[in-house]
DSSP file (Angstrom, degrees, kcal/mol; ACC not computed):
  #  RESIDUE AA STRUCTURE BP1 BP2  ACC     N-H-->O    O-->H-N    N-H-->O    O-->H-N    TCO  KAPPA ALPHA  PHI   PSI    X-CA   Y-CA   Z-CA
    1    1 A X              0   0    0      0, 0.0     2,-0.3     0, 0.0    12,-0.1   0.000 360.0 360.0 360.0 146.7   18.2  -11.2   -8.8
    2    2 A X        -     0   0    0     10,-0.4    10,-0.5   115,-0.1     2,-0.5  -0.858 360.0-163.5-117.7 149.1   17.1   -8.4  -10.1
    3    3 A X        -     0   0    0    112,-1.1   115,-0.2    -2,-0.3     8,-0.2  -0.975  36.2 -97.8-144.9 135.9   17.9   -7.3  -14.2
    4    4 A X        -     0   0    0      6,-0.8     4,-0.3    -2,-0.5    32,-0.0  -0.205  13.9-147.6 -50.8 142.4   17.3   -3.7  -15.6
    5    5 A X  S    S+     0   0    0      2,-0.1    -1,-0.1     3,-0.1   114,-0.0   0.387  91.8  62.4-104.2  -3.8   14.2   -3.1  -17.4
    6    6 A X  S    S+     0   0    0      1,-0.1    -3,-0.0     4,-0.0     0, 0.0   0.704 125.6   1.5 -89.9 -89.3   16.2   -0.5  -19.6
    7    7 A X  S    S-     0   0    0      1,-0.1   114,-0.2   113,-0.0    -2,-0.1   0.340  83.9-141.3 -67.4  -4.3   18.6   -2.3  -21.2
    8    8 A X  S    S+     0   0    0     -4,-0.3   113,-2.2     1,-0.2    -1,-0.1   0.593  81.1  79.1  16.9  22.7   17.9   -5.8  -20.1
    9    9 A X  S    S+     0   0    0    111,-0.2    -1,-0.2   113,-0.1     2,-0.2   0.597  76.3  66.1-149.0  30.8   21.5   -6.9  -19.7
   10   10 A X  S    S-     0   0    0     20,-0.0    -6,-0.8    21,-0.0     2,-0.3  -0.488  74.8-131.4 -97.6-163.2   22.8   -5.5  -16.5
   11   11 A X        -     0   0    0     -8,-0.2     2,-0.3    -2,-0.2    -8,-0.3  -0.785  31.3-108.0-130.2 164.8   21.3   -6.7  -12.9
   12   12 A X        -     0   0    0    -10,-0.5   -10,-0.4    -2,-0.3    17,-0.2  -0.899  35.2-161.0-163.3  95.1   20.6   -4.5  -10.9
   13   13 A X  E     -A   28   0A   0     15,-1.6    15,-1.1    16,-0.8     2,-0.2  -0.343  27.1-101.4-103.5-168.8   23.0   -3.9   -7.6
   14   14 A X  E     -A   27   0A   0     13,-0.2     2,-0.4    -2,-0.1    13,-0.2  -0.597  27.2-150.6 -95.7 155.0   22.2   -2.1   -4.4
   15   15 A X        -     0   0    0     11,-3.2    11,-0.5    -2,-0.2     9,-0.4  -0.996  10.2-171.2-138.4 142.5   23.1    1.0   -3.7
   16   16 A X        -     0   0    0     -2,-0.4     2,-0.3     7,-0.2     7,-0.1  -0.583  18.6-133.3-118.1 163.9   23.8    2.4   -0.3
   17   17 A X    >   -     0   0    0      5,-0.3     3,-1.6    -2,-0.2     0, 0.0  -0.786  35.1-108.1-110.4 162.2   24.5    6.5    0.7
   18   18 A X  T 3  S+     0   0    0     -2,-0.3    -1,-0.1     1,-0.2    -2,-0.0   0.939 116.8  60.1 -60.9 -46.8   27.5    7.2    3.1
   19   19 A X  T 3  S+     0   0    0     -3,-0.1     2,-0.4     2,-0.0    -1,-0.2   0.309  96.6  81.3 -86.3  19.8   24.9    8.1    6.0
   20   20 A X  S <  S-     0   0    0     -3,-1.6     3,-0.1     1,-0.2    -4,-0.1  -0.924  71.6-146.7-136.5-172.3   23.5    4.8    5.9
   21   21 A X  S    S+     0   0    0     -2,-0.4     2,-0.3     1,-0.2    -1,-0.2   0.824  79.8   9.4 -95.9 -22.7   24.5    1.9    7.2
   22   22 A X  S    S-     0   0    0     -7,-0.1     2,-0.5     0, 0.0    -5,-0.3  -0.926  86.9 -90.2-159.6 162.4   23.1   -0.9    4.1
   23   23 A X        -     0   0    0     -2,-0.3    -7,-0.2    -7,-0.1    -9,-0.1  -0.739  46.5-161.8 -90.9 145.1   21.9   -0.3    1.0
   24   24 A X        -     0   0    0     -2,-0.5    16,-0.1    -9,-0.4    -1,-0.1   0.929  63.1 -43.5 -83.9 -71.8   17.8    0.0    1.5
   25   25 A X  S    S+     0   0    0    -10,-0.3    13,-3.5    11,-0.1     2,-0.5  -0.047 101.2 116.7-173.6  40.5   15.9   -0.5   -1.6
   26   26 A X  E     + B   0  37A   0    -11,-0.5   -11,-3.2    11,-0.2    11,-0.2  -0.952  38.2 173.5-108.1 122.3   17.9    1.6   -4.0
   27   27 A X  E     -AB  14  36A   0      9,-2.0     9,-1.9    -2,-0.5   -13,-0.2  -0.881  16.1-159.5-120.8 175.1   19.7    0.0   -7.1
   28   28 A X  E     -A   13   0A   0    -15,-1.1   -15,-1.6     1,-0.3     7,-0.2  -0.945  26.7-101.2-155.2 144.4   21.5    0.5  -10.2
   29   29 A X        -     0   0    0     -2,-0.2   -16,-0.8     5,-0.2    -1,-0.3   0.291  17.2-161.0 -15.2 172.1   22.5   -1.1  -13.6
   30   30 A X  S    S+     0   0    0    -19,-0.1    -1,-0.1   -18,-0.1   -18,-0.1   0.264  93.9  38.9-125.0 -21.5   25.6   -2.3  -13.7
   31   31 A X  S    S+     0   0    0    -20,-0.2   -19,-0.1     1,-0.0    -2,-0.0   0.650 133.5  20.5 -89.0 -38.3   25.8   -2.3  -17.5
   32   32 A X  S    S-     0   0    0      1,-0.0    -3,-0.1     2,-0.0    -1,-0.0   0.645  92.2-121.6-112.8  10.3   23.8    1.3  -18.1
   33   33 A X        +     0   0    0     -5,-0.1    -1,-0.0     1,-0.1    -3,-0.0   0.760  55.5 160.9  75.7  25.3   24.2    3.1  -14.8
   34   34 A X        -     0   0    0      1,-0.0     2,-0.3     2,-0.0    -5,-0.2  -0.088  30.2-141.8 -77.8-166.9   19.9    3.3  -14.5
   35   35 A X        +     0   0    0     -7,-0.2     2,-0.4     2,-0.0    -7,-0.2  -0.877  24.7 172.1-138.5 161.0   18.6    4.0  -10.8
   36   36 A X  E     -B   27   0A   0     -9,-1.9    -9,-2.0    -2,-0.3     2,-0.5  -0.971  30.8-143.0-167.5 140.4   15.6    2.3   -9.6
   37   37 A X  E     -B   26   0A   0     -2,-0.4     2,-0.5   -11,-0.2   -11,-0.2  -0.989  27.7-175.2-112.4 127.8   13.9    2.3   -5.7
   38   38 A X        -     0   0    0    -13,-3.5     3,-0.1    -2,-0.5    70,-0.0  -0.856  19.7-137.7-126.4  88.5   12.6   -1.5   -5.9
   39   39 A X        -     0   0    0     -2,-0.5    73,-0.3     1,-0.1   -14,-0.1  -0.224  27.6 -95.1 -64.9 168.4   10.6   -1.9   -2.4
   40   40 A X     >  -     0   0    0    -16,-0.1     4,-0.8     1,-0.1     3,-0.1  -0.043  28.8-131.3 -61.2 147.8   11.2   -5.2   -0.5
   41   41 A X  H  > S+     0   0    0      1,-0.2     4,-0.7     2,-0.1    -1,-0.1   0.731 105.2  52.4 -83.0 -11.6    8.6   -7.9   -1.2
   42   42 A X  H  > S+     0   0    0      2,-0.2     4,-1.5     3,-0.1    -1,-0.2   0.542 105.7  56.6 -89.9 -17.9    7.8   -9.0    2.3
   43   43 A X  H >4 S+     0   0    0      2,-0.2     3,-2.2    -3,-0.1     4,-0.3   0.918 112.6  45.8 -63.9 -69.1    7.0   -4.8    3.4
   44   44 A X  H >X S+     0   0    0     -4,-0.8     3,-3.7     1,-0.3     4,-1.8   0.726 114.6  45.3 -35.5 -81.5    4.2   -4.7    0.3
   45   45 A X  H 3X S+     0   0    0     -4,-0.7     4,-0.7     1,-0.5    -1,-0.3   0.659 118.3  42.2 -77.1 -25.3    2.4   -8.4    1.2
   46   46 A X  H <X S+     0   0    0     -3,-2.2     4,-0.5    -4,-1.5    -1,-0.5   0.512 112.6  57.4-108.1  37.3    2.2   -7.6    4.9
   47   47 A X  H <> S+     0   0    0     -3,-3.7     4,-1.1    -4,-0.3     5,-0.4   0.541 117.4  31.6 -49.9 -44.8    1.1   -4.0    4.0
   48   48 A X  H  X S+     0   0    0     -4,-1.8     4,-0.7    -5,-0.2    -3,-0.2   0.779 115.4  62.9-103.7  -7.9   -1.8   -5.1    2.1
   49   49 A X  H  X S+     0   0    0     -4,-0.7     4,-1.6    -5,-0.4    -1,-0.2   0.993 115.4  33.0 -57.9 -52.4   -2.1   -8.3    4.5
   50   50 A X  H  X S+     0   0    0     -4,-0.5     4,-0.7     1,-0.2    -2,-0.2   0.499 114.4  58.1 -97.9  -1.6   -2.8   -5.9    7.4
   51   51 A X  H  X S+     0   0    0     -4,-1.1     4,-3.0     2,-0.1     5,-0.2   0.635 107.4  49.3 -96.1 -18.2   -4.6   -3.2    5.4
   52   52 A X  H  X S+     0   0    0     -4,-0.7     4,-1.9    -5,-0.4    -2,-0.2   0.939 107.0  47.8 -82.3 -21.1   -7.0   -5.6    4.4
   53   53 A X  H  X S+     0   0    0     -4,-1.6     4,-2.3     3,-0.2    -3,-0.2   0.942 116.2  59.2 -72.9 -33.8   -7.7   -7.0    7.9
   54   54 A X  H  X S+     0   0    0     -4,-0.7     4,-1.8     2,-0.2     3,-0.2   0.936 105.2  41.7  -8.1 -88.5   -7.9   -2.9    8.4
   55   55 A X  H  X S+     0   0    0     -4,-3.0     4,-3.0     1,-0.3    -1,-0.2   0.595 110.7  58.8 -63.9 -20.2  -10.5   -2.3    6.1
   56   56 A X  H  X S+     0   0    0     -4,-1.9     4,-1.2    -5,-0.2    -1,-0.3   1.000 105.3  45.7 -62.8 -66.9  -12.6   -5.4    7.2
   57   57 A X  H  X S+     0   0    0     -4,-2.3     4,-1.3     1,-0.3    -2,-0.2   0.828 117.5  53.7 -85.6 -30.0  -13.0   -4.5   10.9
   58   58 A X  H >X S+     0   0    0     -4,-1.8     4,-1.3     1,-0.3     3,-0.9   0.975 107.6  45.7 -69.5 -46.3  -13.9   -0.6    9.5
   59   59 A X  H 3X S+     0   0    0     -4,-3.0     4,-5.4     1,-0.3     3,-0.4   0.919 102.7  59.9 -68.6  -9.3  -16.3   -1.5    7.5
   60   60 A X  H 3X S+     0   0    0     -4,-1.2     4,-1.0     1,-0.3    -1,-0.3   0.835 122.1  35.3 -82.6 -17.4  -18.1   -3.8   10.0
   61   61 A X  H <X S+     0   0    0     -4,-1.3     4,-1.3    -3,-0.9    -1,-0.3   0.396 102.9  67.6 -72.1  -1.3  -18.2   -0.6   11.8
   62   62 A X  H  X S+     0   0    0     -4,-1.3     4,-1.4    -3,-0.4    -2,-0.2   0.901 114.6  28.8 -78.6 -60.3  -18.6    1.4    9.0
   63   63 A X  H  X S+     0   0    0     -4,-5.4     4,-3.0    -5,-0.4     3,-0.4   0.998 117.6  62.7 -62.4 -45.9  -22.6   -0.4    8.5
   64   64 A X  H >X S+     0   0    0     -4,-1.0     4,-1.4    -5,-0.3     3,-1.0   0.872 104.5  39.8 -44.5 -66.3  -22.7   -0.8   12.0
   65   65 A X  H 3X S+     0   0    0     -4,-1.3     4,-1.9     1,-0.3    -1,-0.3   0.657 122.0  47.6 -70.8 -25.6  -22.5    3.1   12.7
   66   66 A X  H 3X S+     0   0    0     -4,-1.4     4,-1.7    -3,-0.4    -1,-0.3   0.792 105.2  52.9-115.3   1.1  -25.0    3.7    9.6
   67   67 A X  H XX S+     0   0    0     -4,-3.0     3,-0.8    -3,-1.0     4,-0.7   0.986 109.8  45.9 -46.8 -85.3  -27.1    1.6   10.3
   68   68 A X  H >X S+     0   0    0     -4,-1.4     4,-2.0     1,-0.3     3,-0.8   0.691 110.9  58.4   7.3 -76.6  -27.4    3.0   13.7
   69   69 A X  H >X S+     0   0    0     -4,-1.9     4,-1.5     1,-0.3     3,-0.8   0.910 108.8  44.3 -24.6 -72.4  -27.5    6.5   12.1
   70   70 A X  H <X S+     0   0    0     -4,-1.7     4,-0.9    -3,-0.8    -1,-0.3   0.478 109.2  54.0 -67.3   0.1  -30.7    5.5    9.9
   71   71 A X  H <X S+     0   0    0     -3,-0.8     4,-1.3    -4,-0.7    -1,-0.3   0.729 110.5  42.9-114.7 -23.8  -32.4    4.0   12.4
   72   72 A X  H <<>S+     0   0    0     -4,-2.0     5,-1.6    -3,-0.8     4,-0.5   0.967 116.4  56.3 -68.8 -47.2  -32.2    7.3   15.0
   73   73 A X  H ><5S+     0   0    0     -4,-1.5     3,-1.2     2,-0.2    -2,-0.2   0.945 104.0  45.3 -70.8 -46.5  -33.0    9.1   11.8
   74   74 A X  H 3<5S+     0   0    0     -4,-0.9     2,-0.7     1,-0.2    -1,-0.2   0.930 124.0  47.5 -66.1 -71.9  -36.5    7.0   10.9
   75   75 A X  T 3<5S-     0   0    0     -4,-1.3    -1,-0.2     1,-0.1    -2,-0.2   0.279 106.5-119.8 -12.9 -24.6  -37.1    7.7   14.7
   76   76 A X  T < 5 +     0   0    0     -3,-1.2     2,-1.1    -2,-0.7    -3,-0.2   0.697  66.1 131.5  60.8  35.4  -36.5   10.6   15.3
   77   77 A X      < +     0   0    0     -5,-1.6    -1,-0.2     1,-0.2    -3,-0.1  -0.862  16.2 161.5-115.8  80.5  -33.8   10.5   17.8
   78   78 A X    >>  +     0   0    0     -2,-1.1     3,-1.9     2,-0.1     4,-1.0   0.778  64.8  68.0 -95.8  -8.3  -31.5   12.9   16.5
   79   79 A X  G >4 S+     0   0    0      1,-0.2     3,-0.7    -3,-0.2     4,-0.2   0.979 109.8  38.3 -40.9 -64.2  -29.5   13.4   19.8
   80   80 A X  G 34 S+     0   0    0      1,-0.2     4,-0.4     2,-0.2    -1,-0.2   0.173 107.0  67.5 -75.1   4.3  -28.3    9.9   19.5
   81   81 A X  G <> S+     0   0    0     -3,-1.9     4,-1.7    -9,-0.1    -1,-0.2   0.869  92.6  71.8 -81.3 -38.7  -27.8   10.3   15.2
   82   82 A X  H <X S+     0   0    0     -4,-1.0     4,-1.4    -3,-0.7    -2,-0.2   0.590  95.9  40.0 -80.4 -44.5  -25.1   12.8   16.1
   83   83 A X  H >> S+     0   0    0      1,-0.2     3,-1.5    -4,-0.2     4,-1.4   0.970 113.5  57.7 -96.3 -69.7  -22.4   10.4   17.4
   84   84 A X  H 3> S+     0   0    0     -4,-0.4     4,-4.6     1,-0.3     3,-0.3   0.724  99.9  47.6 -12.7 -65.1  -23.0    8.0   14.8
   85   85 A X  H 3X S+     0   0    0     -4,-1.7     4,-2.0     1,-0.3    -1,-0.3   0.871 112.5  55.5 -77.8 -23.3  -22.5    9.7   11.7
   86   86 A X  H <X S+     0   0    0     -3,-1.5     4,-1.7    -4,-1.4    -1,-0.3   0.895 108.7  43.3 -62.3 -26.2  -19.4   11.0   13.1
   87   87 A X  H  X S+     0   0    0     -4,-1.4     4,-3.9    -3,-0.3     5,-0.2   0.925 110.9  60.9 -39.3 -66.8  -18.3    7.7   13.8
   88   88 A X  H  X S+     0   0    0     -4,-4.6     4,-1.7    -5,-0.3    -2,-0.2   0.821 106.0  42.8 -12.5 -63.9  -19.7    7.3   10.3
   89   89 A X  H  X S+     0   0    0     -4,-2.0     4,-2.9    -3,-0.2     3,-0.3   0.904 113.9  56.7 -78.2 -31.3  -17.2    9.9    8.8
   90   90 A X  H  X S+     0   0    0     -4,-1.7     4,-2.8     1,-0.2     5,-0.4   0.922 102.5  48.1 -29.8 -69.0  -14.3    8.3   10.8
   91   91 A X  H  X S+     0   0    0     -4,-3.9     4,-0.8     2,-0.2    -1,-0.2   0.836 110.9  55.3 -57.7 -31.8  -14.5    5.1    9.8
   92   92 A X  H >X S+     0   0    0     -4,-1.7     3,-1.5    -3,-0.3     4,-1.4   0.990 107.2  50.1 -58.9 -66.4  -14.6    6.7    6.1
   93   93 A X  H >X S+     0   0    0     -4,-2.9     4,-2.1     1,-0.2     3,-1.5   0.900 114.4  43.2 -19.5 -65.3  -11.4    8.5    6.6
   94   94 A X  H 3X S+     0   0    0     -4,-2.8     4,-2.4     1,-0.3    -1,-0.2   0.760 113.1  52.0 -90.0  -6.4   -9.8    5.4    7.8
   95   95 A X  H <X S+     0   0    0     -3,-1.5     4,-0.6    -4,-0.8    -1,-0.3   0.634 111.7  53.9 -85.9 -11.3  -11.4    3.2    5.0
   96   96 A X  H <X S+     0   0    0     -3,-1.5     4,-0.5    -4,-1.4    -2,-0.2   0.792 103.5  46.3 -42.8 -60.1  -10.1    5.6    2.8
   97   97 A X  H >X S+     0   0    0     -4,-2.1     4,-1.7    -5,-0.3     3,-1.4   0.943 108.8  58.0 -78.9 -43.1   -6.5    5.7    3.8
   98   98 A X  H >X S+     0   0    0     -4,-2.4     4,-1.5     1,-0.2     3,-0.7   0.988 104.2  61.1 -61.2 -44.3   -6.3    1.4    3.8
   99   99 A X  H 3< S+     0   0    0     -4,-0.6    -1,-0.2     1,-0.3    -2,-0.2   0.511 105.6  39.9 -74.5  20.2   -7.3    1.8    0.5
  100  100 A X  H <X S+     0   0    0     -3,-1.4     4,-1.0    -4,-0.5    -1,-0.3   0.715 106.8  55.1 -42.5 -71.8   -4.7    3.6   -0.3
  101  101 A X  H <X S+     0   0    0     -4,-1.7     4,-1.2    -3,-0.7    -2,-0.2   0.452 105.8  60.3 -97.6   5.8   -2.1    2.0    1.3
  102  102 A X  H  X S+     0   0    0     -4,-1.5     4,-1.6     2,-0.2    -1,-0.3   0.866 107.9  49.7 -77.8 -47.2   -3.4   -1.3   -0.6
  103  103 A X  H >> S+     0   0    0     -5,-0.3     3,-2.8     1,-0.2     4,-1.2   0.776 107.6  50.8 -52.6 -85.3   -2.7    0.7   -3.9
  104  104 A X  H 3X S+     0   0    0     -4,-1.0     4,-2.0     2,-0.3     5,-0.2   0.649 115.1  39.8  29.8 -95.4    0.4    1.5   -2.9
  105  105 A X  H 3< S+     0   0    0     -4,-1.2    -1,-0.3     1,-0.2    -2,-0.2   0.629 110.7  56.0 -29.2 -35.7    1.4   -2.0   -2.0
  106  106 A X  H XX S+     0   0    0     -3,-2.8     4,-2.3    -4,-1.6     3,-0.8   0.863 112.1  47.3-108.8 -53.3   -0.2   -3.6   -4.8
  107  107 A X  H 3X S+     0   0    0     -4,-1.2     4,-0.8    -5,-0.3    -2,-0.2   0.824 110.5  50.6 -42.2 -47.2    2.0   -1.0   -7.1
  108  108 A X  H 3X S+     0   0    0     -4,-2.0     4,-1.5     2,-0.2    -1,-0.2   0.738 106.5  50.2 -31.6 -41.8    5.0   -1.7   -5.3
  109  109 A X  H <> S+     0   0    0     -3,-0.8     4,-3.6    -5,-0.2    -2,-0.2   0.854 109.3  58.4 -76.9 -48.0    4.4   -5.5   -5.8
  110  110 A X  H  < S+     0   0    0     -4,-2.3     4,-0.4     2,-0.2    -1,-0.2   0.918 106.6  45.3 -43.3 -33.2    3.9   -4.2   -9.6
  111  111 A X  H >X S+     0   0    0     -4,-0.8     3,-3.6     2,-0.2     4,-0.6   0.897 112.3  56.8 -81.8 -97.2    7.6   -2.6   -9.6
  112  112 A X  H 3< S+     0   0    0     -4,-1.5    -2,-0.2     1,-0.3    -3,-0.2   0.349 109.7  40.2 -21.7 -36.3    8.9   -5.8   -8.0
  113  113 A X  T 3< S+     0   0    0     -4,-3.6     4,-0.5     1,-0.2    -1,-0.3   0.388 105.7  62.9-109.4  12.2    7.8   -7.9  -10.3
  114  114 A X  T <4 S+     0   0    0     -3,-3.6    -2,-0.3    -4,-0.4     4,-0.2   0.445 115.2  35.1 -74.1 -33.7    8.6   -5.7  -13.3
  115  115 A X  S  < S+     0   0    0     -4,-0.6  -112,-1.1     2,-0.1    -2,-0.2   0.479 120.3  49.3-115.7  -7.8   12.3   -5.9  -12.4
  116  116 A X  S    S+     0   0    0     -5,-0.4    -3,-0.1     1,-0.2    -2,-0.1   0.986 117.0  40.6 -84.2 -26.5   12.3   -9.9  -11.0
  117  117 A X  S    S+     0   0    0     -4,-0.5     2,-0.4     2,-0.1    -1,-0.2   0.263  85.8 103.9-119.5 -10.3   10.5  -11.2  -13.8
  118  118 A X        -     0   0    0   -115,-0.2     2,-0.5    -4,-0.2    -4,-0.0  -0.505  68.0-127.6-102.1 143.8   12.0   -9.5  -16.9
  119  119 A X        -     0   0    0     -2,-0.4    -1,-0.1     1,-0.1    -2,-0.1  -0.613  22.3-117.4-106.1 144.4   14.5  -11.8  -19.0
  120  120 A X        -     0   0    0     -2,-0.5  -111,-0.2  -111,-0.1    -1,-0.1  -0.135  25.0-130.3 -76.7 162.5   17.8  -10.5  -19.7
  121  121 A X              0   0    0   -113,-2.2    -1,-0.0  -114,-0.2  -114,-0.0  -0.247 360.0 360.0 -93.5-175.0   18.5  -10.0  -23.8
  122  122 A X              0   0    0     -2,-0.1  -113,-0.1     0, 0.0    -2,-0.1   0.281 360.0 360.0 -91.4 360.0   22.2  -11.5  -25.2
C-alpha cells in the first residue's frame, strides 16, 4: 500500500485513462487529490539485474578490444588497430547506455520506496 508523501494521510489509489485497459503505474491521493507515476518494483530490479549482467560482458570486451588496440599500436600493425578501437567505441556507447538504465532503475526503486516506506500522520 502505498501513502502520499504530501499529506501523509491518504493512500495512494491507481488510476487508469479510458484508452487503457488497467491502471499502469499512475496514482492519486485519496485524501489531497496529488498525482504520482510510482513504477512497479519487479520492472526496476530486473532492469538493473540485466543491465548489470549487460555491462559485465561489455566491459570484458571493452579491455578485450583495448587491449588488442594497444598491442597493434606498440607494433605497428595499424591495419588491424582499426577494427578494434571501433569495437572499442561500441562497447563504450553500449557501457554507457546500461549505465544509465541502472540510474534510472535505481531512481525508480528510490520513488518506490519513498511512497512504500513513508508512515502515514493522524
Amino acid at each position: 500500500m502505498y501513502v502520499c508523501i504530501d499529506c501523509r494521510k491518504g493512500l495512494m489509489d491507481p488510476v487508469s485513462r479510458i484508452d487503457e485497459p488497467d491502471a499502469a503505474d499512475r496514482y492519486q491521493c485519496s485524501y489531497c487529490g496529488h498525482r504520482a507515476t510510482i513504477p512497479p518494483l519487479m520492472i526496476s530490479l530486473t532492469q538493473i539485474l540485466s543491465c548489470v549482467l549487460g555491462l559485465g560482458f561489455t566491459l570484458f570486451l571493452l579491455f578485450r578490444h583495448i587491449g588488442n588496440a594497444l598491442k597493434a599500436f606498440q607494433l605497428g600493425l595499424h591495419g588491424d588497430m582499426t577494427a578494434d578501437i571501433l569495437l572499442t567505441g561500441l562497447a563504450l556507447l553500449f557501457a554507457a547506455g546500461f549505465t544509465y538504465t541502472i540510474l534510472r532503475a535505481s531512481h525508480n526503486l528510490r520513488i518506490q520506496f519513498l511512497y512504500r516506506h513513508v508512515r502515514p500522520s493522524a
